[in-house]
C-alpha positions as CSV (number, residue, x, y, z in Angstrom):
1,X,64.3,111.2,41.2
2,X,64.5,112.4,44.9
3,X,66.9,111.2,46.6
4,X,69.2,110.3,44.1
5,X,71.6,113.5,43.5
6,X,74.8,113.1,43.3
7,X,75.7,116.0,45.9
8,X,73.6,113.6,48.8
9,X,75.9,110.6,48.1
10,X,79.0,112.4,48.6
11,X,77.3,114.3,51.7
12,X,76.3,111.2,53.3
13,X,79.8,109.3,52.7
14,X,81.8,112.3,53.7
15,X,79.8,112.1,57.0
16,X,80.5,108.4,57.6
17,X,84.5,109.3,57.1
18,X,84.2,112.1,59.0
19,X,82.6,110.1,62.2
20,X,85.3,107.7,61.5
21,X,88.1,109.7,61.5
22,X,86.9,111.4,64.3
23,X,87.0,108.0,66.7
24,X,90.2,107.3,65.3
25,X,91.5,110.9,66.0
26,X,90.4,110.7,69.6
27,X,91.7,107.6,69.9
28,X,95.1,108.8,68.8
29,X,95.2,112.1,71.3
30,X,94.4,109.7,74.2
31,X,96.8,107.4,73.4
32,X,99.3,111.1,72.9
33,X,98.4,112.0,76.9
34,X,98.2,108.9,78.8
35,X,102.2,108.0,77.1
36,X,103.0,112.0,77.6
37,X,101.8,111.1,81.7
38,X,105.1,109.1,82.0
39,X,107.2,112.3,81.0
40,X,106.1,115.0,78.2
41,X,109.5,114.6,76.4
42,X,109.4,111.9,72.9
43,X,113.3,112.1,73.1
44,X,113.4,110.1,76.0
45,X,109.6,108.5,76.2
46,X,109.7,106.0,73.6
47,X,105.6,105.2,73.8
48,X,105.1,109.2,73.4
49,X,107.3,108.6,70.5
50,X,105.2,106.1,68.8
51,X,101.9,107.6,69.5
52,X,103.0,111.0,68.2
53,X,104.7,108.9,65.1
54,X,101.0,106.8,64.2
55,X,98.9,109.9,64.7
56,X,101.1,111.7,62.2
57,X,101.2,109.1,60.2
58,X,97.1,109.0,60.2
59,X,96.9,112.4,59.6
60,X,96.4,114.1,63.1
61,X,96.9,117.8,63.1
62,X,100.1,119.4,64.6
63,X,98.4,121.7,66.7
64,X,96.1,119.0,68.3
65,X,99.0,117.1,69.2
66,X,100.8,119.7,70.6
67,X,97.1,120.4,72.8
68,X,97.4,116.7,73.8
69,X,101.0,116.9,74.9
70,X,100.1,120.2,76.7
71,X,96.9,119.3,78.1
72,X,99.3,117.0,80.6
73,X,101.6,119.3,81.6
74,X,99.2,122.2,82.5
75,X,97.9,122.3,86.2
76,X,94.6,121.1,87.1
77,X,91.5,124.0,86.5
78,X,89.5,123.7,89.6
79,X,90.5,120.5,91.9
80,X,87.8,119.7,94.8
81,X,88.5,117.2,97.6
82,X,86.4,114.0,97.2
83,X,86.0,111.7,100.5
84,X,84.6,108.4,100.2
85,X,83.3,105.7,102.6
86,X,83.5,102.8,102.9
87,X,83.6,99.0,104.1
88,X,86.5,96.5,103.5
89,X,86.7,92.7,104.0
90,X,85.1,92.0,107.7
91,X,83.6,94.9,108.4
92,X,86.8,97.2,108.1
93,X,85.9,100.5,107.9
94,X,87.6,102.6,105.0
95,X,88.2,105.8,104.5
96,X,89.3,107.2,100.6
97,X,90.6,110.8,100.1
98,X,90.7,112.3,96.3
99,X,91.2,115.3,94.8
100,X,89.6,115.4,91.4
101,X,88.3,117.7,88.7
102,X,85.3,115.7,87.9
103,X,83.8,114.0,91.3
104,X,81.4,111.7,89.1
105,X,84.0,110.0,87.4
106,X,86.5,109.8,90.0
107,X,83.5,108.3,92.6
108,X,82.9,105.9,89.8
109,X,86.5,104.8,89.4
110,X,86.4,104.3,93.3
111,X,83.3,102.3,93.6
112,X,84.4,99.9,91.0
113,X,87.6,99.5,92.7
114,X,85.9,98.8,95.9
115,X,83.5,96.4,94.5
116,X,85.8,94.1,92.7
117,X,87.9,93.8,96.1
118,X,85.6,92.4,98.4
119,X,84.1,95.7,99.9
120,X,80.9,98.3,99.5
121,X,80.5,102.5,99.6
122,X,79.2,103.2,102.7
123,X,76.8,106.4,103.5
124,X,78.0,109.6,104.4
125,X,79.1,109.8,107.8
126,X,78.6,106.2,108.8
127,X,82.3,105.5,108.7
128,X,84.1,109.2,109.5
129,X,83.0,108.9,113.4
130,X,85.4,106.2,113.4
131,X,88.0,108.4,112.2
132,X,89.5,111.4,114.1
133,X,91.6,113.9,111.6
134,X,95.7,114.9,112.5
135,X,95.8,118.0,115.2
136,X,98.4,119.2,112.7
137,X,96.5,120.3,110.0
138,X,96.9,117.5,107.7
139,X,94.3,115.2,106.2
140,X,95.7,112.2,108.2
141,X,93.1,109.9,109.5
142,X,93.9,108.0,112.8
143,X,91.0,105.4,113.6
144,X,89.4,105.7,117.5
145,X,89.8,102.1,117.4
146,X,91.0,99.6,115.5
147,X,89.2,96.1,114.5
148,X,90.7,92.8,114.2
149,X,90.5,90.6,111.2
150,X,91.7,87.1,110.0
151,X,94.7,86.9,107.7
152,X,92.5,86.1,104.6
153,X,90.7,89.4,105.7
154,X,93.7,91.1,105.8
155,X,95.3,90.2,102.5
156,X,91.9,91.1,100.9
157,X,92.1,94.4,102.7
158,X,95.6,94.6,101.2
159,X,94.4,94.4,97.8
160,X,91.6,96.5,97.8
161,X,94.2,99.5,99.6
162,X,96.6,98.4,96.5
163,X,93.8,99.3,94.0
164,X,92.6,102.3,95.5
165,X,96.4,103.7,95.9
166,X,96.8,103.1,92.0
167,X,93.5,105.3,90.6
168,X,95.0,108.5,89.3
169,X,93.1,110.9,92.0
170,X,93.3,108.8,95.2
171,X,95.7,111.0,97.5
172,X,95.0,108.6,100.6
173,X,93.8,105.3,102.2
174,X,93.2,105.1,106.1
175,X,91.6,102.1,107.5
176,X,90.9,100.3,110.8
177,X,92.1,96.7,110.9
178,X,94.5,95.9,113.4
179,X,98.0,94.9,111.5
């Protein structure tokens, strides 16, 4: 009967587990490096602890976790500077500087952020002639001029400068509202 072996049941189940294990496995390693963010030693990082503990305890390799934990600590490949556009709560013009190692993701992260805070990517270049960069050599942003909002405006523009300072990459946040 085709089909039917014996050697294709335990083929197909041992693929199931495997798929399985392997969500759960990946799963476990992210858990391992966002806890080993906070500080790479499980002495003193009690959520590094646990996660290292559970993955053990589920039957994670040694040497992955070890890769996890290292995988933190070890300086970025190839960084690129990411600078995004864009336009706050009345028309405040913003201007978002990342460096990042994957420029999709991190524009992603950005644009949600912006989105869910009462403001919307611009095009390139439509809000950088706003902007004139430091004569010292530093990416500091200093508008030409600045714009005035309401206070509702500016406790929107607050919170949208709040989430874009807490993404990972985000190095800074210049904008134009008068304070």
């Amino acid at each position: 009967m085709a089909g039917h072996s014996r050697w294709a049941q335990i083929k197909h189940k041992k693929n199931t587990n495997d798929q399985k294990r392997g969500r759960l496995f990946s799963k476990l390693l992210q858990s391992i490096r966002t806890a080993a963010n906070e500080g790479e030693n499980s002495g003193s990082n009690v959520k590094l602890r646990a996660a290292v503990t559970r993955a053990k305890k589920e039957g994670v390799p040694q040497e992955n976790i070890l890769r996890a934990t290292q995988r933190v600590t070890e300086p970025p490949k190839s960084s690129s500077q990411l600078v995004v556009e864009a336009y706050g709560p009345e028309g405040v013009a913003i201007m978002i500087i990342a460096n990042t190692e994957n420029q999709n993701k991190t524009f992603q992260e950005i644009k949600r952020a912006v989105g869910t805070n009462s403001g919307k990517i611009a095009e390139a270049g439509s809000v950088s002639w706003i902007f004139q960069k430091s004569p010292h050599g530093t990416d500091e942003q200093t508008p030409k001029f600045l714009r005035e909002i309401s206070e509702d405006g500016l406790k929107k523009l607050t919170a949208l400068t709040c989430a874009l300072r807490l993404q990972k990459n985000v190095q800074s946040v210049f904008h134009n509202a008068k304070q």
